[in-house]
C-alpha positions as CSV (number, residue, x, y, z in Angstrom):
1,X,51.9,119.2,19.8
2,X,48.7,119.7,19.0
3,X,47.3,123.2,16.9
4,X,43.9,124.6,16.8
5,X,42.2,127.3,15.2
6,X,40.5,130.1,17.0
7,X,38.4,132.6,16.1
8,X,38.8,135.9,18.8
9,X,36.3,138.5,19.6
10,X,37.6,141.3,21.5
11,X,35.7,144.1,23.7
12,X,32.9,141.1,24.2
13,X,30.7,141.7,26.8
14,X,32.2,138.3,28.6
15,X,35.3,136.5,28.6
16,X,34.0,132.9,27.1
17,X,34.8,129.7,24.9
18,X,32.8,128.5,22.3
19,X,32.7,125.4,19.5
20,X,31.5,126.2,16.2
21,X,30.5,123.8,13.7
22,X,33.2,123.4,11.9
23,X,34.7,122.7,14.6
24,X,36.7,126.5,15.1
25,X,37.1,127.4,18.8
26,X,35.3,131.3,19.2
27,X,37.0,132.7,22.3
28,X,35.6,135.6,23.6
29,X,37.6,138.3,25.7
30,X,36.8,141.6,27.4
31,X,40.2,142.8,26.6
32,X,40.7,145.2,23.8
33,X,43.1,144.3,21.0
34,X,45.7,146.6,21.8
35,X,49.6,146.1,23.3
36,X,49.0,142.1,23.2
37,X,45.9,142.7,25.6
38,X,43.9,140.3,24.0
39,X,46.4,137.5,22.9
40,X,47.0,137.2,26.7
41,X,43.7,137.0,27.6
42,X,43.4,134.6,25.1
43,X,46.3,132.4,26.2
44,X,45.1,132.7,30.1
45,X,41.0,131.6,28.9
46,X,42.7,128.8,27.3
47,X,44.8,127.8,29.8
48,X,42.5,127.8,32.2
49,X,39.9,125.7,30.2
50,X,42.5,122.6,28.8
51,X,44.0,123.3,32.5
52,X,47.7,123.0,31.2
53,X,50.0,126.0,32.3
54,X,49.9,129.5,30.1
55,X,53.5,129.2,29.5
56,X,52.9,125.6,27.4
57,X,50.1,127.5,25.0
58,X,52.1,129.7,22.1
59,X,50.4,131.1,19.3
60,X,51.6,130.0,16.0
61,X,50.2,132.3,13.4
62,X,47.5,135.3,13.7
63,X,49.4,137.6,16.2
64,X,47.5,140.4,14.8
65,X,44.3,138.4,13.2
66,X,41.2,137.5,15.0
67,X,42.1,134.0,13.1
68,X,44.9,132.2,15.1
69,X,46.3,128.9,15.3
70,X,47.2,127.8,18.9
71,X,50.1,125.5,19.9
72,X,49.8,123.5,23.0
């Protein structure tokens, strides 16, 4: 299964993906980092963008980082 790192930036003004150049996926949500808020708006942007199903996307480390490693 592949892994990925991701950089999240809650409360953004849009929910959006973007590539840095090192190659670190900057995802950011509207949702605010509170009760899992964001991590499932991260999980549903992501889904949506490598179209494979939410439950198939698990984060692996960073629960409570804005640095997380994504399982797909």
């Amino acid at each position: 299964m592949p892994q990925i790192k991701i950089r999240v930036i809650p409360r953004a003004r849009r929910n959006a993906i973007d590539t840095m150049d090192d190659g670190t996926i900057r995802i950011h949500t509207t949702a605010a980092p509170t009760d899992g808020d964001a991590n499932a708006s991260v999980i549903k942007l992501l889904a949506r963008h490598f179209d494979v199903p939410k439950s198939q996307i698990q984060i692996i480390r960073g629960h409570t980082s804005r640095d997380k490693v994504i399982e797909f």
